[in-house]
C-alpha positions in Angstrom: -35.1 63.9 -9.8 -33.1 61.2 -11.8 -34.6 57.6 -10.3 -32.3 54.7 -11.2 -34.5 51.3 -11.7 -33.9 47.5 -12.3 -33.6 46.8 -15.5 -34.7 42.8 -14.9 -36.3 41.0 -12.6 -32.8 40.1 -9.9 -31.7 40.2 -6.6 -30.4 43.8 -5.8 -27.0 44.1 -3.9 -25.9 47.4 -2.6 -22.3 45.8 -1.9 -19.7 44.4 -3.8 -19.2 41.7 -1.6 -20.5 41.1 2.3 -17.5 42.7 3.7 -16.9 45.8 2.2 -19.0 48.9 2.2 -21.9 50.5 0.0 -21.4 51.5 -3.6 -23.2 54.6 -2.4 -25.1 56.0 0.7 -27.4 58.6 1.5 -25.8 62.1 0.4 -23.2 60.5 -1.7 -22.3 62.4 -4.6 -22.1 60.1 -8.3 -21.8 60.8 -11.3 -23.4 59.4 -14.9 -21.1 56.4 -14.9 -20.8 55.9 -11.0 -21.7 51.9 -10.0 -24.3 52.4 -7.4 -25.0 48.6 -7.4 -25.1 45.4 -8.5 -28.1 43.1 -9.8 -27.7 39.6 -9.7 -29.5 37.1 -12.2 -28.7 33.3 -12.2 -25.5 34.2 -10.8 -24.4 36.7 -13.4 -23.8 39.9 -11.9 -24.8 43.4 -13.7 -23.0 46.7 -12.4 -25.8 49.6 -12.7 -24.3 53.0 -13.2 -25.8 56.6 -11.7 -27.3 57.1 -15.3 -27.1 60.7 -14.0 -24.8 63.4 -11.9 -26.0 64.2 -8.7 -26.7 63.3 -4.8 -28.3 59.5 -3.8 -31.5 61.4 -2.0 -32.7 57.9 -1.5 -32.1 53.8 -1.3 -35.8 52.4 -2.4 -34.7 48.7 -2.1 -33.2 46.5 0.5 -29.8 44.3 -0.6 -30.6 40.9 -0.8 -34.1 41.8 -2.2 -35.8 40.2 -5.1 -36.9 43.4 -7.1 -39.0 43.5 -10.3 -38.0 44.6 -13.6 -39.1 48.4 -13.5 -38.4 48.7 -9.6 -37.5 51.9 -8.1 -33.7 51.7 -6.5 -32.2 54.7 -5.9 -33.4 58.9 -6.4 -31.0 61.3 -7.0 -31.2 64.7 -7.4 
């Protein structure tokens, strides 16, 4: 099991804007380089990649959520 974490302390978005879908859902299938989110700090926006190939087994953190450096985000397998 690969988990992807925040790297900073942010505000985790799961969309690239409010009206378009996901990066990535449950059961999608990513690779190393895939964006599976974005993490937002003073208005700056970081893409985070997969890190890994794989399925997304799980989303650990809400969009719109303040998450802490270290914070569990996504498990894939």
């Amino acid at each position: 099991m690969h988990i992807v974490k925040a790297s900073v302390t942010s505000v985790f978005y799961r969309k690239p804007s409010p009206d378009e879908p996901s990066f990535v859902e449950v059961g999608s299938k990513v690779q190393a380089d895939t964006v599976v989110c974005l993490l937002e700090v003073m208005k700056c926006f970081r893409s985070v990649t997969a890190g890994a190939a794989g399925t997304i087994e799980k989303v650990c953190a809400e969009s719109g959520q303040l998450v802490q450096n270290g914070t569990e985000l996504f498990h894939i397998k």
